[in-house]
C-alpha positions in Angstrom: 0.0 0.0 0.0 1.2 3.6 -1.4 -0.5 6.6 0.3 -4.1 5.7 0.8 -3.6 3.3 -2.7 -3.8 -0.3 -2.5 -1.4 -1.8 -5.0 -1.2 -5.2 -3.8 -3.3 -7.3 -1.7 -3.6 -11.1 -2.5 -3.0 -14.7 -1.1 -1.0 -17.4 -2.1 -0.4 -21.4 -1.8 -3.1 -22.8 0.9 -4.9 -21.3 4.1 -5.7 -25.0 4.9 -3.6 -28.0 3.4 -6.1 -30.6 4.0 -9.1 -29.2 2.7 -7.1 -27.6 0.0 -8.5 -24.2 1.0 -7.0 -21.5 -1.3 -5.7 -18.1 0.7 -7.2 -15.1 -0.3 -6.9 -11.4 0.3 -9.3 -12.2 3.0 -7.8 -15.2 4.5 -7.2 -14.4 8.8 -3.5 -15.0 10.2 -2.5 -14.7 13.4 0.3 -12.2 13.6 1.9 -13.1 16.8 4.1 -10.0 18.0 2.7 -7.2 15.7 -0.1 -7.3 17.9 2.4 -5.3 20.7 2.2 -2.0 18.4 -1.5 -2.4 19.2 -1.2 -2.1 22.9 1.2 0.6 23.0 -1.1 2.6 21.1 -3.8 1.6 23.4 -1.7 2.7 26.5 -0.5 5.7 23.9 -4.2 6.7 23.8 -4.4 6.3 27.7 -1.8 9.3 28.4 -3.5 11.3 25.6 -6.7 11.3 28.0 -4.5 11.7 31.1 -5.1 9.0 32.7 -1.4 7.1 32.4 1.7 8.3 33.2 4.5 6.4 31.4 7.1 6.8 33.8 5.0 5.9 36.9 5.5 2.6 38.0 3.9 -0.6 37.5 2.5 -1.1 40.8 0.4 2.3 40.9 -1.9 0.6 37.8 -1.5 -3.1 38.7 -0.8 -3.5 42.7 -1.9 -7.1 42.7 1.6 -7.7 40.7 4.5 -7.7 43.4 8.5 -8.9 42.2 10.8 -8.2 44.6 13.7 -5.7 43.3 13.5 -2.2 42.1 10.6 -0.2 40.9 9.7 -0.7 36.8 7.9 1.6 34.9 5.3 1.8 32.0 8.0 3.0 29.9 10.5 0.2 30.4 7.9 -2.2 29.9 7.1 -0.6 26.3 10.6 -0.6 25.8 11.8 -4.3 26.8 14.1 -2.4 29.2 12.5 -3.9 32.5 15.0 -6.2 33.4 12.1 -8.5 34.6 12.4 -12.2 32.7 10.7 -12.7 30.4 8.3 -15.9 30.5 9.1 -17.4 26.9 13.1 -17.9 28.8 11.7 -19.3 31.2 12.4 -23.2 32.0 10.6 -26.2 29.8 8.1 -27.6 32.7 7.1 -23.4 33.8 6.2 -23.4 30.0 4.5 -26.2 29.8 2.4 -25.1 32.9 1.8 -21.5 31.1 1.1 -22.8 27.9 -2.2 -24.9 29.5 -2.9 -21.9 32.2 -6.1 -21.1 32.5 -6.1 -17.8 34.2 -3.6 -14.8 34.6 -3.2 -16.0 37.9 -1.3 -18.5 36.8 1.2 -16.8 34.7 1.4 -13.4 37.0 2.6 -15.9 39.8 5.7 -17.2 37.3 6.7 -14.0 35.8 6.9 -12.9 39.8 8.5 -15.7 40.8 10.8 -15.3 38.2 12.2 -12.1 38.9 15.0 -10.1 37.5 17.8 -11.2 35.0 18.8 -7.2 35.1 18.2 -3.7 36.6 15.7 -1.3 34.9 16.7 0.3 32.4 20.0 -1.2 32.0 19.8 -3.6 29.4 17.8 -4.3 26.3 16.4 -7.7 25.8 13.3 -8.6 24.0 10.6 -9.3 26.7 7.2 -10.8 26.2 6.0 -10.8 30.0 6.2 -6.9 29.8 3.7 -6.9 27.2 1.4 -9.4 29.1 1.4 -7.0 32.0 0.8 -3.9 30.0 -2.3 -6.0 29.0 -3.3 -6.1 32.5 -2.5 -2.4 32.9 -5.3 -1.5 30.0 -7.9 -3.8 31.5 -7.5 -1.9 34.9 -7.6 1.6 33.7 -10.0 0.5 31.1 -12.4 -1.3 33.4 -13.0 -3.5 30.3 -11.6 -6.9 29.1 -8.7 -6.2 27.5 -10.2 -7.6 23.8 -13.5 -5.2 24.4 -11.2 -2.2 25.1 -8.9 -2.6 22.1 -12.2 -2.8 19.9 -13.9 0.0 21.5 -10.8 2.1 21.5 -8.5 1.3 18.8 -9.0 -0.8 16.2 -12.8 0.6 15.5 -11.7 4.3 15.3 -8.6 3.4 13.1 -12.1 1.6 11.1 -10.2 -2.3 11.6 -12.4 -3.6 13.6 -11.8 -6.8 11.9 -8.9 -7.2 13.6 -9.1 -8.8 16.8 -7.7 -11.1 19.4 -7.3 -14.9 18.0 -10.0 -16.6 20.2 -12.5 -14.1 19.0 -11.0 -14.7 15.5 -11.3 -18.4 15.7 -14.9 -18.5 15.1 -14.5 -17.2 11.6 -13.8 -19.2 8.4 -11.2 -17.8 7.1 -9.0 -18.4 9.5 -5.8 -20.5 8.3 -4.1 -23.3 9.8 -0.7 -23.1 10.9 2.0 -25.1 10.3 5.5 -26.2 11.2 8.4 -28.2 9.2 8.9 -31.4 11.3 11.1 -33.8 9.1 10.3 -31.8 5.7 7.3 -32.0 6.1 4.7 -29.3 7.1 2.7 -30.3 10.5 -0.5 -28.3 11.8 -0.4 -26.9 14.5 -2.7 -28.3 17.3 -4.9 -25.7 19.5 -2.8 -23.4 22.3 -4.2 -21.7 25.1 -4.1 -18.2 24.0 -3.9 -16.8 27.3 -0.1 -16.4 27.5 0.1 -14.5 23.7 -2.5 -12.0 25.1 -1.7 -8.5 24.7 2.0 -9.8 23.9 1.4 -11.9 20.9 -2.8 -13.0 20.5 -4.1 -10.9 18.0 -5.5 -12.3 14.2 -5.9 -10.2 11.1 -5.6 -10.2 7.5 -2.7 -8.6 5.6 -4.8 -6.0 4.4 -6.3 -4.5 7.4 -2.7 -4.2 8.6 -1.3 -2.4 6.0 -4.1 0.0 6.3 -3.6 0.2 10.2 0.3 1.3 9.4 -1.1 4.0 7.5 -3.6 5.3 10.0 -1.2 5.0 12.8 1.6 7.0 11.5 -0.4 9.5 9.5 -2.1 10.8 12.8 -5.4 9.5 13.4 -5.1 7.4 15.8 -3.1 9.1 18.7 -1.3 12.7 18.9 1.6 13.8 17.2 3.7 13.9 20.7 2.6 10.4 21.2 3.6 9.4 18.2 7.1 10.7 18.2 7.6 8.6 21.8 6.6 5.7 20.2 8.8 6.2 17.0 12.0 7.3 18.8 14.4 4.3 20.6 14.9 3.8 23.8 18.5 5.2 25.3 19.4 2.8 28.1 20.8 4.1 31.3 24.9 4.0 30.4 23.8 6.4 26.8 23.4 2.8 24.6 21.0 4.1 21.9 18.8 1.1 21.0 16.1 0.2 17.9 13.3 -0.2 19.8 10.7 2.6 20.7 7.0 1.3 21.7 5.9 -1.7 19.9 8.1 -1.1 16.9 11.7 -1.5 15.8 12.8 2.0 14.5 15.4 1.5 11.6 16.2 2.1 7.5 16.4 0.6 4.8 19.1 2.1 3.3 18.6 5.4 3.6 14.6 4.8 3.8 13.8 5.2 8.0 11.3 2.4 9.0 9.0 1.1 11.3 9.0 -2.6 11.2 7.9 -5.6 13.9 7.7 -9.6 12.8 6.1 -12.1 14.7 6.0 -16.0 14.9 3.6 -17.7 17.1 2.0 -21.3 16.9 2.7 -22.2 12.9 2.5 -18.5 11.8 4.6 -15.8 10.9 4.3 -12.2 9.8 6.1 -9.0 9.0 4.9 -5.4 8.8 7.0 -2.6 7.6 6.1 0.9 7.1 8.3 3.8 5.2 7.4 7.0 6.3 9.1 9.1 3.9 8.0 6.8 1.0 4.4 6.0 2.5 4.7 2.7 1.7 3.2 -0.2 3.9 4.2 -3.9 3.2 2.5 -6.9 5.1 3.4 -10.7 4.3 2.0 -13.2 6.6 2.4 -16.6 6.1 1.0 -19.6 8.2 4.2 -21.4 8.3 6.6 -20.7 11.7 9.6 -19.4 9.7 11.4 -16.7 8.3 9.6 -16.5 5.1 7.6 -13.9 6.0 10.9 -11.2 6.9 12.5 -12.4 4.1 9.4 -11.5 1.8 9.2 -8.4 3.0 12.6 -7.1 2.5 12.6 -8.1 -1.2 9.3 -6.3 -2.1 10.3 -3.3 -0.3 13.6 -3.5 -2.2 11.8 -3.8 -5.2 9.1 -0.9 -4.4 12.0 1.8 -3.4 14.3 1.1 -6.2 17.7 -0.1 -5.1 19.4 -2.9 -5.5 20.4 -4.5 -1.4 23.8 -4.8 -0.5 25.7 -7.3 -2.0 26.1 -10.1 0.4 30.0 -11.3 0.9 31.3 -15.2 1.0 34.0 -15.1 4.4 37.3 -16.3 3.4 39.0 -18.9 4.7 39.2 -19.5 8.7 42.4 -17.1 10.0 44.0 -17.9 13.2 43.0 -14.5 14.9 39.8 -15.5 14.4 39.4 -18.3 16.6 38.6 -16.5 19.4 34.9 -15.8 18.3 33.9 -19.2 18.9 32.1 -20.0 21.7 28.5 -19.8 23.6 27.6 -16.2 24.6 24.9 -15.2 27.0 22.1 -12.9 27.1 20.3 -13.5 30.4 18.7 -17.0 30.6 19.4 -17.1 26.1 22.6 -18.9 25.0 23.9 -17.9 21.3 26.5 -21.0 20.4 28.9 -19.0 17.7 30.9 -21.6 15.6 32.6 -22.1 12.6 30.9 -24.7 9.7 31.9 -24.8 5.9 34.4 -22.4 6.4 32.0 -19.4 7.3 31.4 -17.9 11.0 27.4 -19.3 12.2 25.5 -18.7 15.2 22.3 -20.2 16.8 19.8 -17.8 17.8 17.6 -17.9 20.9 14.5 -19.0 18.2 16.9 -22.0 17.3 17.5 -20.8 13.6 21.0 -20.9 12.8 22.4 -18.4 10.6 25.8 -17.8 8.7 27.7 -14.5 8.7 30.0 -12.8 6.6 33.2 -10.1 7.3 32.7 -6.6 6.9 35.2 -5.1 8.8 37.6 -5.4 11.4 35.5 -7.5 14.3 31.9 -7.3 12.5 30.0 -9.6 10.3 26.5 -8.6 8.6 24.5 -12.1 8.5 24.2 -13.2 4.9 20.7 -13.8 4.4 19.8 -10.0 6.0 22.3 -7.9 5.1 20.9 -4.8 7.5 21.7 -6.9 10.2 25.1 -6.8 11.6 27.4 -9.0 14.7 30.2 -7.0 16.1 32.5 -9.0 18.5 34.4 -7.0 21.2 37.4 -8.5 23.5 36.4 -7.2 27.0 39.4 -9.9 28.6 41.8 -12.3 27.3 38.7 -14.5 28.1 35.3 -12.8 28.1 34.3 -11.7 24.7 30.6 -9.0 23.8 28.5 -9.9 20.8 26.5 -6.7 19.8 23.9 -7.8 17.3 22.6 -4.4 15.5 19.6 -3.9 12.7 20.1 -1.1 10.5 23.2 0.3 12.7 21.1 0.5 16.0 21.3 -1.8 18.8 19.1 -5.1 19.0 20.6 -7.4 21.5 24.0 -7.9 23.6 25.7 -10.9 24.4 28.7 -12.1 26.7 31.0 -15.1 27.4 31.5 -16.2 30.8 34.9 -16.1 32.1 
C-alpha cells in the first residue's frame, strides 16, 4: 500500500492444506508479536486522555503484581528495558504449565516468581511478560476486558475492527491453519491456550487491514503527534546505549529509507509489517508457516518498491588464526547464542533456534548473509570474556557475553 492506494493485496499457496482451502486477500492470520504496536497505542491513547503516566511505576496501575527488586515503569515495559524475565526464557516444565494456564493468575505468579535477569533500564532484551502485563494495565484503567477495550478504543476508530484477538477470530472461516516443518514436512499446529500471547502476541488479522492500520497510525489519526514521536523514537538505556526499539516497533532504515518494522512467529505462523514514512509505503506478508519466510518476503518487495538494488552479500574467506577467538556460547540473560565455525563461514544459533551464517565486513563485524541490514560485532572485553553486539540497521538489538 502507497499513500491511501492499495497496489497489492492477495494470497498465495493454501490457508488449509487438508481441505485444500486456497488463501485469499481475505484469509485471517494470526500475527503473533505485531499485535504489541496495538497495545502501545492503546496505552498511547491512555496518556493522551491523562489518565497514564508512562514513567510511573507498575505497581500504581496493577498492585496485585509484586516482584521483589527495584521499581519498573510503564516505559520500560514498552521498551523491553525492565529487566524483569521474560516468560518465553523461562524453564521447559514453567512453559508447559503457562502454555495450559487457564487464568492470569497463573502466569502473573511465574513472571513474579521469576524475577529479574537485570536492573531497569539497564539492558535491552526482547521481553514478552512486559507486554502481558501492559495488558493487565489497559484492562485496569479500562475497566473492560482487554479484547472489548482494544475494539472499542482502537482498532474501530482506526475503522479495523476486523482485527481482533485470536479466540474471537477463531470463530471465523477464514481463518488459516498453521503449520511447522517437522522432518520436511509441514505439520498443523494443534490448539494453544491463547492466554499467555495475550496482549503480547494473541491478536488475528488479514494482511490487508494491517497495511491499512500502518497508514492510519503514522499519518495521525489514531493518537497525537507527541505520542507518536515517543513511540517512533528508541529507547536510550541508562549507560547512553541508543537502541532500535521505541513502543511496539523496531525504529530503523532501509538504506537510507527510515522504517518502522515488527515480525512475529507464534503457533505455525509468521508475519512482518513494515512501514516507510518518507516513502508512504506499507508492506505486510503473513504466512501460516513458523519461519522466516515472512521477513524475508518483506525485504525483497520493499527493495523492489524503493528502487535499489540491497547490499551485496560477501562469502567469508578462509578461517584465520585471529579469528578463533569468536567461537564459543555467549549469554544474554537466561538465552545462550552458540557461535561456531561450519563450511568455512562464521554461524550462530539464535535464541529462536534458527542458525544463521555470517559474513566479514570489517575489522571485528559480520553482517549475516541472508539479511544484510543486520550486523554482529564481537568486542574483546578480557583475554577471556568476549561482547556480541547484534545491531539492525546500525542501532542496537541485542547484547551478548562469554562467561569467564
Amino acid at each position: 500500500m502507497r499513500g491511501d492506494q492499495m497496489i497489492l493485496q492477495r494470497g498465495y499457496g493454501f490457508a488449509d492444506l487438508t481441505r485444500r482451502t486456497p488463501a485469499t486477500a481475505a484469509t485471517v492470520y494470526r500475527i503473533g508479536s505485531l499485535t504489541k504496536q496495538f497495545t502501545a497505542v492503546a496505552l498511547l491513547r491512555l496518556v493522551d486522555e491523562g489518565r497514564l503516566n508512562l514513567d510511573a511505576p507498575l505497581s500504581a496501575y496493577l498492585p496485585q503484581f509484586h516482584v521483589d527488586g527495584p521499581p519498573v515503569s510503564i516505559r520500560h515495559l514498552l521498551t523491553h528495558t525492565s529487566g524483569i524475565r521474560s516468560y518465553t526464557d523461562l524453564d521447559s516444565a514453567t512453559n508447559d504449565m503457562i502454555r495450559h494456564a487457564g487464568t492470569h493468575d497463573v502466569l502473573l505468579a511465574a513472571i513474579a516468581n521469576a524475577g529479574f535477569d537485570t536492573p531497569p533500564g539497564d539492558w535491552w532484551h526482547y521481553n514478552n511478560s512486559g507486554y502481558y502485563l501492559l495488558g493487565l494495565v489497559i484492562e485496569q484503567i479500562g475497566h473492560r476486558g482487554f479484547a472489548e477495550y482494544m475494539r472499542d478504543s482502537v482498532t474501530m476508530p482506526a475503522g479495523l475492527a476486523a482485527i481482533s484477538e485470536c479466540e474471537i477470530a477463531n470463530s471465523t472461516p477464514d481463518l488459516a491453519i498453521g503449520y511447522v516443518v517437522t522432518r520436511h514436512r509441514l505439520v498443523p499446529v494443534g490448539p494453544e491456550s491463547l492466554l499467555p500471547s495475550f496482549s503480547a502476541g494473541g491478536f488475528c488479522a488479514t494482511a490487508g487491514d494491517l497495511a491499512q492500520w500502518q497508514r492510519e497510525l503514522h499519518t495521525g489519526r489514531l493518537i497525537s503527534e507527541r505520542a507518536h514521536t515517543s513511540m517512533v523514537t528508541p529507547a536510550v538505556l541508562s549507560d547512553g546505549t541508543r537502541t532500535s526499539y521505541g513502543f511496539g516497533l523496531f525504529i530503523g532504515a532501509l538504506e537510507r529509507h527510515m522504517e518502522y518494522s515488527h515480525n512475529g512467529r507464534i503457533d505455525g505462523f509468521s508475519a512482518q509489517a513494515a512501514y516507510y514514512p518518507a516513502d508512504g509505503l506499507s508492506v505486510v506478508v503473513l504466512a501460516n508457516t513458523e519461519t522466516a519466510v515472512a521477513e524475508q518476503l518483506e525485504r525483497r518487495i520493499s527493495t523492489a518498491i524503493l528502487g535499489f538494488v540491497p547490499a551485496a552479500v560477501y562469502r567469508s574467506p578462509r578461517r584465520e588464526p585471529d579469528t578463533r577467538q569468536l567461537e564459543g556460547v555467549y549469554f544474554d540473560g537466561p538465552l545462550t547464542i552458540p557461535v561456531w565455525y561450519e563450511h568455512e563461514r562464521l554461524a550462530l544459533r539464535t535464541p529462536a533456534g534458527d542458525t544463521v551464517f555470517l559474513a566479514p565486513a570489517g575489522r571485528d563485524a559480520f553482517v549475516q548473509q541472508d539479511d544484510s541490514m543486520t550486523t554482529y560485532w564481537f568486542h574483546l572485553l578480557t583475554d577471556h570474556r568476549r561482547r556480541l553486539e547484534v545491531r539492525r540497521n546500525g542501532m542496537l538489538y541485542a547484547m551478548a557475553e562469554t562467561v569467564d
